[in-house]
N, C-alpha and C positions, 0 to 999 in steps of 0.2 A: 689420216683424215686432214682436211687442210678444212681451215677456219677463218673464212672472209668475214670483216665488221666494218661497217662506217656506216656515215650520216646516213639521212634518203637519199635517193636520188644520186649516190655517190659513186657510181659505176660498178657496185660488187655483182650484180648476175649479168655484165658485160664483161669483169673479166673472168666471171664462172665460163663463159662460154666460151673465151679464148683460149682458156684449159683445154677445151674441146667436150664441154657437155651442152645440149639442146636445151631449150626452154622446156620440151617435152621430158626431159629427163629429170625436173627440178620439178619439186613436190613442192607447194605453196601452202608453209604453217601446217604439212600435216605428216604422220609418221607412214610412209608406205616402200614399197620397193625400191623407187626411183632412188639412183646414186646419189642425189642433189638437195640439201631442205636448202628452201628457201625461209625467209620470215620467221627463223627462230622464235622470234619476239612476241610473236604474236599465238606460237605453239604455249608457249611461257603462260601466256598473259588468260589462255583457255583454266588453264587449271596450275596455279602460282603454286597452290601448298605442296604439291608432288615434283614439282621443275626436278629437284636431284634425280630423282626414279628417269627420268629421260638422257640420263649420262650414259648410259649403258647403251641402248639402241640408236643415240646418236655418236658413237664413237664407230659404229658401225658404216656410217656415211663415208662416201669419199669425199664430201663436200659441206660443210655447214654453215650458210650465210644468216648475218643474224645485221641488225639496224641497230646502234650504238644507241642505248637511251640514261647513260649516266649522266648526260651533259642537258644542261637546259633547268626550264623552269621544273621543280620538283610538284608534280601530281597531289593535287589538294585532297584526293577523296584514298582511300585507305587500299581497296584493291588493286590501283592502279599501282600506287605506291610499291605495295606488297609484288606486283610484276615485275617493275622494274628492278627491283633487288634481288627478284629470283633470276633475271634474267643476266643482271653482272655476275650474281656467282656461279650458276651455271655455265657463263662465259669463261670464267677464269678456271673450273674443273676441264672443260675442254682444249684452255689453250694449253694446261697443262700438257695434255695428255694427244694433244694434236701434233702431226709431222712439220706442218708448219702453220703460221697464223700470218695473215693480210690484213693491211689497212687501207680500205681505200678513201681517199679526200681526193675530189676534184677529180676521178677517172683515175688519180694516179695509184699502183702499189706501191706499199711499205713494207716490205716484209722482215716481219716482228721477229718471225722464230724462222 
């Protein structure tokens, strides 16, 4: 499984596709078939309390793109909050366990692992 993060808008399902997967092959926030999640963060952010229980079927992907939300203003209201944290450590059980992890800033990769 290879694990793309960065900002918005930071190039990561432009270089998913230069892998060679389609926009059609990338599931957006949701767990199905397709080789590709998109918007990890926002799968997180549905249902925060269970994010661990999604290590499993996402370790399954060949692809897991997620939007980096440790940086910035920290979320005044509790469940937002509670998303964001499940979504760094769910980031970090995956990079563990991923073949390799990506950073994109500005279009470019970083490749972490």
């Amino acid at each position: 499984m290879i694990l793309i993060v960065g900002g918005e808008a930071s190039g990561k399902r432009t270089y998913a596709e230069g892998l060679g997967y389609s926009r059609k092959q990338m599931a957006d926030a949701v767990l199905n078939d397709c080789p590709v999640l998109f918007h990890l963060e926002r799968l997180v952010a549905e249902n925060w309390e269970h994010a661990e229980e999604l290590l499993e079927p996402l370790l399954k992907k060949e692809v897991v793109i997620c939007n980096e939300v440790g940086s910035g203003v920290i979320p005044a209201n509790r469940p937002d909050r509670k998303a964001r944290e499940a979504t760094g450590r769910l980031c970090i059980l995956l990079a563990r366990e991923a073949d390799s992890v990506v950073r994109m800033v500005c279009g470019i990769p970083m490749v972490l692992k």
